[in-house]
C-alpha positions in Angstrom: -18.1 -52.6 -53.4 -18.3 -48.9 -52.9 -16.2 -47.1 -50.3 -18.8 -46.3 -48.0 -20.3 -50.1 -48.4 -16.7 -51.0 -47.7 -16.5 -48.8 -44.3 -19.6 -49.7 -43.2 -18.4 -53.5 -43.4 -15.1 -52.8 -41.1 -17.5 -50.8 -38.8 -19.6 -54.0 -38.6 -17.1 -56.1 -37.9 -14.8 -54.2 -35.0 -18.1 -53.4 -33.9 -21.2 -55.1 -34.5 -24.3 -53.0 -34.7 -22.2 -50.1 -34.3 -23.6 -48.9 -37.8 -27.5 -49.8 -37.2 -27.3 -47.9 -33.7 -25.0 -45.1 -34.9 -26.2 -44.9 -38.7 -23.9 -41.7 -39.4 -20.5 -43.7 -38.1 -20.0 -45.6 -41.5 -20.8 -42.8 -43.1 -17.8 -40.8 -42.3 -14.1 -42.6 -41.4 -12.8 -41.9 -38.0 -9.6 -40.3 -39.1 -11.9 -38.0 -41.0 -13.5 -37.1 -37.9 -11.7 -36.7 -35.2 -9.5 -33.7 -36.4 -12.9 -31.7 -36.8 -14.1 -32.6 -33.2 -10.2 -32.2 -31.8 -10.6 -28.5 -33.2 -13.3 -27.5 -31.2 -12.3 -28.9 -27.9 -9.2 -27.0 -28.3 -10.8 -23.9 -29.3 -13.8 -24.3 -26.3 -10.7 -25.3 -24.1 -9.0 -21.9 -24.8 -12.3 -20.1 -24.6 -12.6 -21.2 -21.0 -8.9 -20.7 -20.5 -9.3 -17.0 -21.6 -12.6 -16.6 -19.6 -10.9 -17.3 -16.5 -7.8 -15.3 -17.0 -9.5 -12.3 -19.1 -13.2 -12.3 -17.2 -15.5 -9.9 -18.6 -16.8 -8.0 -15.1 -19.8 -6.7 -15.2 -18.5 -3.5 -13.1 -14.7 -2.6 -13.7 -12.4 -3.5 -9.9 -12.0 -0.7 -7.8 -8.6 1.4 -9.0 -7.4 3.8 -6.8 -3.4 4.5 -5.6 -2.6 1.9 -2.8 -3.5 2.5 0.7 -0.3 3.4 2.0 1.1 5.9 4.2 3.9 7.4 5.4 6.2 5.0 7.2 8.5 7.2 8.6 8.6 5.8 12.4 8.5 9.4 14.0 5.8 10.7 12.0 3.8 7.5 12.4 3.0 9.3 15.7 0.8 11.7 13.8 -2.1 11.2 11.7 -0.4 10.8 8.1 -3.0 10.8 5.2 -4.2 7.5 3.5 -4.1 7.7 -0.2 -7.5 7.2 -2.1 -9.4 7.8 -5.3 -11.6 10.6 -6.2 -14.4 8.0 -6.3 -17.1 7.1 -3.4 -18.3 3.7 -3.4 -21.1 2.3 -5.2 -24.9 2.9 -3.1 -25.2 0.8 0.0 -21.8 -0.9 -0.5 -18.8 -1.2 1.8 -14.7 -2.2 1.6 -13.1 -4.5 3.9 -9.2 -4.1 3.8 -6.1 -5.6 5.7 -2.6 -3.5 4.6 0.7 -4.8 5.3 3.7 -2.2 5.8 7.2 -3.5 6.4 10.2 -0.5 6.3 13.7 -0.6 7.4 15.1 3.0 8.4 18.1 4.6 9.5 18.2 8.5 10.2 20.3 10.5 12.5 21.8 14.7 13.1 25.1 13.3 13.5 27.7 13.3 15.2 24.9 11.9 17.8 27.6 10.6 20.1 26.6 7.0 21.9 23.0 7.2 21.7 22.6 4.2 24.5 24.7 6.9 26.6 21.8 9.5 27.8 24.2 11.7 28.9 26.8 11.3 25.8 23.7 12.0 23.7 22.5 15.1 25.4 25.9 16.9 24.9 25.3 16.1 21.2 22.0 17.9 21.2 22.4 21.8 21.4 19.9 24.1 22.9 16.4 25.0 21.1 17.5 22.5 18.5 15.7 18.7 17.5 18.2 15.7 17.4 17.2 12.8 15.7 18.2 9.0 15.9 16.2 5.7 14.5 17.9 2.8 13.6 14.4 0.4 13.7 12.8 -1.8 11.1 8.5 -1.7 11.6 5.9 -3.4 11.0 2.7 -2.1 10.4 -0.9 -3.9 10.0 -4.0 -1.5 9.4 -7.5 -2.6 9.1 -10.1 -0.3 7.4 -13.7 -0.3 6.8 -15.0 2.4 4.1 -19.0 2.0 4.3 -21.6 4.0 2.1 -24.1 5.5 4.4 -25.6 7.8 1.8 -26.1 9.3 -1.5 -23.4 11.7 -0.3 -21.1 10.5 2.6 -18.9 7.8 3.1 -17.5 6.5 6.4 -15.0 4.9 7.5 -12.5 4.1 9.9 -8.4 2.4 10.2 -7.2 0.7 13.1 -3.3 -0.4 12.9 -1.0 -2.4 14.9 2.5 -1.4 15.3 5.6 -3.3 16.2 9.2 -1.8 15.9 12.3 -3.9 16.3 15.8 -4.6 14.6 14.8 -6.9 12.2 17.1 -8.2 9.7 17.3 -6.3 6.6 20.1 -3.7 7.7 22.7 -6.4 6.1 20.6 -6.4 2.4 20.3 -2.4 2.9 24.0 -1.8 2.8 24.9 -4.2 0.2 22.2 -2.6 -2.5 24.1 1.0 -1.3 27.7 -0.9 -2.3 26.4 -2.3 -5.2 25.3 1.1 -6.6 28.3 2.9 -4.5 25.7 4.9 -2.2 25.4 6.3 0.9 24.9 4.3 4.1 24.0 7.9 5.9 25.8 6.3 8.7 24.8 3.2 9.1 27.4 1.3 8.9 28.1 3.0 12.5 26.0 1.2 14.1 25.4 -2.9 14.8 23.8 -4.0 12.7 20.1 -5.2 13.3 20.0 -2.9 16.2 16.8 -1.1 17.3 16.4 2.4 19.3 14.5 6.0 18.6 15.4 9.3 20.0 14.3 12.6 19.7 15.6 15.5 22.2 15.5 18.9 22.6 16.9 21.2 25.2 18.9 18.0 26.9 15.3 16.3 27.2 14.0 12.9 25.9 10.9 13.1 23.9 11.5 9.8 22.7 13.7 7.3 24.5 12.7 4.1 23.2 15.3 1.4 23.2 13.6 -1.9 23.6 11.1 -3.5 21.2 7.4 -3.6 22.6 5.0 -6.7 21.2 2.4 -6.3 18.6 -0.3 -3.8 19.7 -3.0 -1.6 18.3 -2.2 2.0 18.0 -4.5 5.2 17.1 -7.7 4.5 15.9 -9.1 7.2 12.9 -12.3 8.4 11.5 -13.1 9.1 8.2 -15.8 10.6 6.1 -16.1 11.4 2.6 -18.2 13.6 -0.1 -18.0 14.3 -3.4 -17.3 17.6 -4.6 -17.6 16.9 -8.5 -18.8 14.0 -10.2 -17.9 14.9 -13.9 -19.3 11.4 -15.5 -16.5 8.5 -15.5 -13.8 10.8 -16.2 -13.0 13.0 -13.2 -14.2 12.9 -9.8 -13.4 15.0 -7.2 -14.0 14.4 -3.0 -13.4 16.0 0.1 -12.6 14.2 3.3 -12.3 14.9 6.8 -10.5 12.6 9.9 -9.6 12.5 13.3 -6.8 10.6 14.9 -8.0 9.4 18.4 -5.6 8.8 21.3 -6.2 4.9 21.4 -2.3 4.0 21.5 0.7 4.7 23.2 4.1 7.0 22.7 6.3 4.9 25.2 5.6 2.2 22.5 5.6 3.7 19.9 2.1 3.4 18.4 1.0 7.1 19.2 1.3 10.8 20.3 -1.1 10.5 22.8 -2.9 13.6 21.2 -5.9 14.2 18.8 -5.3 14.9 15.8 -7.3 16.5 12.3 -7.3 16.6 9.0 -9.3 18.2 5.5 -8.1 15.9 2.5 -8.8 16.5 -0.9 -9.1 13.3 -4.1 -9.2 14.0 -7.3 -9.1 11.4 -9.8 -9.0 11.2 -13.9 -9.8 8.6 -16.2 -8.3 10.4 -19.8 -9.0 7.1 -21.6 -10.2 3.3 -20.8 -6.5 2.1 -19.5 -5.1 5.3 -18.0 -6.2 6.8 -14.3 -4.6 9.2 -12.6 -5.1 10.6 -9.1 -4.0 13.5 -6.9 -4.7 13.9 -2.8 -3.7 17.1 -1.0 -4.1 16.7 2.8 -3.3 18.7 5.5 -3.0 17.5 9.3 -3.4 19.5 12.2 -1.8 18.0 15.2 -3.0 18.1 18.9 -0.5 18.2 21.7 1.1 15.1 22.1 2.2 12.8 25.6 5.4 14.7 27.2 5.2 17.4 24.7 5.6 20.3 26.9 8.9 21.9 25.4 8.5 20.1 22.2 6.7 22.3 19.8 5.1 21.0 16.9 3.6 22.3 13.2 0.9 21.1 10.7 2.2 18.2 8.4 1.1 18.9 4.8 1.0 15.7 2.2 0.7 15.4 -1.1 0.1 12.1 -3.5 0.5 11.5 -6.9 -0.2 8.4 -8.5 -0.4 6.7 -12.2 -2.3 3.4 -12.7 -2.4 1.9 -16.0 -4.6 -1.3 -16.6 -3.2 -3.7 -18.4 -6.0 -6.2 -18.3 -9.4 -6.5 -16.8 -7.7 -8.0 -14.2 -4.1 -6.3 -13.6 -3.2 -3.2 -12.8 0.4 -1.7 -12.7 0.7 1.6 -10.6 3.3 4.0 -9.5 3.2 6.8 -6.6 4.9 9.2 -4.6 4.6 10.9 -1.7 5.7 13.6 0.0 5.1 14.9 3.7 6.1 17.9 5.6 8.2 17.2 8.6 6.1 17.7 11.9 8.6 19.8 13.9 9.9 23.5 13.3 12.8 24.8 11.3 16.1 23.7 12.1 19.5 23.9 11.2 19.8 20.2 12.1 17.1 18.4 10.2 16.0 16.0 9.2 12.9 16.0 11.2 11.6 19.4 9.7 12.6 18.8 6.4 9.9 17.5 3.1 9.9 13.7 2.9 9.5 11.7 -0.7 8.4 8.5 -0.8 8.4 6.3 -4.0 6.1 3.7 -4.7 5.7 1.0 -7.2 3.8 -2.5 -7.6 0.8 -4.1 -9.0 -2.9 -4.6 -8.4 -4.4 -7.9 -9.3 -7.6 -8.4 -9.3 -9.1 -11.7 -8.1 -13.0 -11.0 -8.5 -14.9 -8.2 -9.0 -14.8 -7.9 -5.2 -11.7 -9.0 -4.0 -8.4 -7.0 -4.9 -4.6 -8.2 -4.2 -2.0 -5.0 -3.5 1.8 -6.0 -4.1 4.3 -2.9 -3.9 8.1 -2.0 -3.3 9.0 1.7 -1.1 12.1 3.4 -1.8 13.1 6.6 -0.3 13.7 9.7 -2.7 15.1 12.6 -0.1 18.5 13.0 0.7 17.7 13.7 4.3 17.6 10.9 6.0 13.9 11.2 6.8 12.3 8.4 4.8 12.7 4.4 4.9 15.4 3.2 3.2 12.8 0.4 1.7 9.7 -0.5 2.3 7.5 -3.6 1.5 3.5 -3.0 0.7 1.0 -5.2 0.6 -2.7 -5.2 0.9 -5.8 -7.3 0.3 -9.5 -5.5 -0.6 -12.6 -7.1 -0.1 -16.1 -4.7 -1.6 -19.9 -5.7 -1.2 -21.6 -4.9 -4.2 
């Protein structure tokens, strides 16, 4: 009896008819087969497996530096700029985003005296000159819409709610200073998890806020966009213009009860496939704000500079700083007149072509007490195509 006679007989007899219905089962053993068929389930199962995790999109996700700005409480007042690409969006598209901003922040001219003391904290504040004190952890929540409303302009436009408080991260703050023997600036001073802001000048409150208000909205701002050059996929240049409406409030916090202006400027670079780079320049005018009569102000002037480096079609790793002009006159005092820096550093993943996830850490890089200790970023993107 032959081997394949001999096969065909087992086949037969495990399962009758097996080899009339089936005629190419006897032909080759089982063990003979199922290696072969194994192998390409296992290669179709990593081919999906890939797919999923490496899609190939038919447009590239948005890039662009992340959406934050300056979370300096004071400055907050003022219209701050919001970093963006170079790029408009596609024709006849428009962005939905939500960004989430949490910062912890001590800053003070000391000696500042009892600052819960009004009049202990005016004999600490000489003539003609700014003090300073925030001790206040804040949460920020902005909503944007970005909209394509021609071949050249974009609009768009940010509402955020505000909420300062005490929080609970002044006990975490001073431990990463001891662990890397730092500076508290001070902080250790004061209770911890404590919450007040104060600006005066000439013995007068501009700021006296020593109770945390609830959630609420604060200024609303206008955008619109153009591009200046659009030098194929490898740098685009736009100018933008906004304007900070009065919509919230100073005695809570979430505004300067002024109007506000600004003339931006995005540049972005794409030198290869994996590597973009932008730049924004923007400079804020700012309109007179509530109680600011004895309180003079000057233009804040920002600047952003960001790397983003793709590691796959879907994840994105970038790294930003930031740094603002104060938005009060010289002083010997400081801090609230001196240049800000503001580090940045997280990931951008990628969930569709559409939909965009922001994760990012804020660390402060001036030595005057004029930036968040740490800050907290994150933001989700949603684009029509």
């Amino acid at each position: 009896m032959t081997e394949y006679t001999s096969h065909r007989f087992q086949v037969e007899k495990r399962f009758p008819g097996a080899a009339t219905r089936f005629p190419g089962a006897a032909r080759f053993p089982r063990a003979a087969r199922l290696p072969g068929a194994a192998r390409v389930l296992r290669r179709a199962v990593a081919c999906s497996l890939l797919t999923i995790a490496f899609p190939v999109f038919s447009q590239s996700p948005a890039t662009g530096p992340f959406m934050q700005r300056d979370q300096f409480p004071v400055r907050m007042l003022f219209l701050g700029l919001r970093p963006d690409a170079g790029d408009l969006l596609p024709r006849r598209s428009a962005r939905w985003a939500v960004r989430f901003d949490y910062a912890n922040t001590y800053a003070s001219t000391l000696p500042v005296g009892d600052t819960l003391i009004a009049d202990d904290y005016y004999r600490a504040a000489p003539a003609n000159e700014y003090r300073l004190f925030v001790d206040s952890e804040t949460l920020r929540v902005s909503v944007d819409l970005d909209w394509r409303i021609a071949s050249r302009l974009q609009a768009g436009m940010t509402l955020p709610f505000l909420k300062h408080g005490g929080g609970f991260l002044d006990g975490v703050v001073e431990g990463f200073h001891g662990m890397f023997n730092l500076s508290n600036g001070g902080r250790e001073w004061a209770p911890r998890n404590d919450y007040g802001v104060f600006v005066v000048r000439n013995r007068r409150f501009w700021i006296r806020s020593v109770e945390s208000a609830a959630f609420r909205p604060g200024d609303l701002v206008l955008r619109v966009k153009t591009p200046l050059y659009l030098g194929g996929r490898n740098v685009t240049l736009a100018l933008a213009g906004a304007v900070k409406l009065s919509t919230g409030n100073l005695e809570t916090l979430t505004g300067s009860g002024g109007t506000d202006f600004q003339a931006a400027l995005f540049a972005t670079w794409r030198p290869e496939q994996h590597l973009v780079f932008h730049a924004n320049l923007a400079h804020s005018r700012l309109g007179r704000p509530s109680h600011g009569e004895g309180f003079p102000l000057r233009s804040i002037t920002s600047l952003v500079l960001a790397f983003e480096y793709r590691t796959t079609g879907r994840l994105a790793a970038l790294v930003q700083t930031q740094t603002n002009i104060g938005p009060f006159p010289g002083s010997r005092l400081g801090p609230l007149n001196r240049t800000a820096i503001e580090a940045t550093a997280g990931v951008r993943y990628a969930l569709s072509e559409s939909l965009s996830l922001d994760l990012a850490l804020t660390e402060n890089l001036s030595q005057y007490q004029n930036t968040p200790d740490v800050g907290f970023h994150a933001g989700i993107a949603w684009r029509t195509p």
